[in-house]
C-alpha positions, 0 to 999 in steps of 0.5 A: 500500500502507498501512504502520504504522510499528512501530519507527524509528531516526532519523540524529541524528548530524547537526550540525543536531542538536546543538543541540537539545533532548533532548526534541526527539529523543523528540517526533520519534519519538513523532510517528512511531512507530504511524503509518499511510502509503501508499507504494509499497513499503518504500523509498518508505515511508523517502522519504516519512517523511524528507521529512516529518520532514526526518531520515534513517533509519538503520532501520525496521520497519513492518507491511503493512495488508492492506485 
């Protein structure tokens, strides 16, 4: 299935996250926000973008792209 992620909340509460810049929070959401995915199905969807971003997410909403 393809996804478009529509909104993303990622977990910066992390110590790792206390030293960067705040301008690092903004760039990782904007790489993320409006993106397009295969994934199985929504979880696989939050496993795959916390792999690739090495953040976890506290929530996501996304569209199903209906082919």
């Amino acid at each position: 299935m393809q996804f478009q992620v529509t909104a993303l909340e990622f977990d910066f509460d992390d110590s790792a996250a206390y030293d960067k810049d705040p301008n690092y929070f903004r760039d990782i959401y904007d790489d993320y926000i409006g993106t397009f995915w295969e994934a199985d199905d929504g979880d696989d969807l939050v496993e795959e973008i916390t792999s690739a971003s090495g953040w976890c997410i506290k929530s996501i909403d996304y569209r199903i792209i209906l082919k």
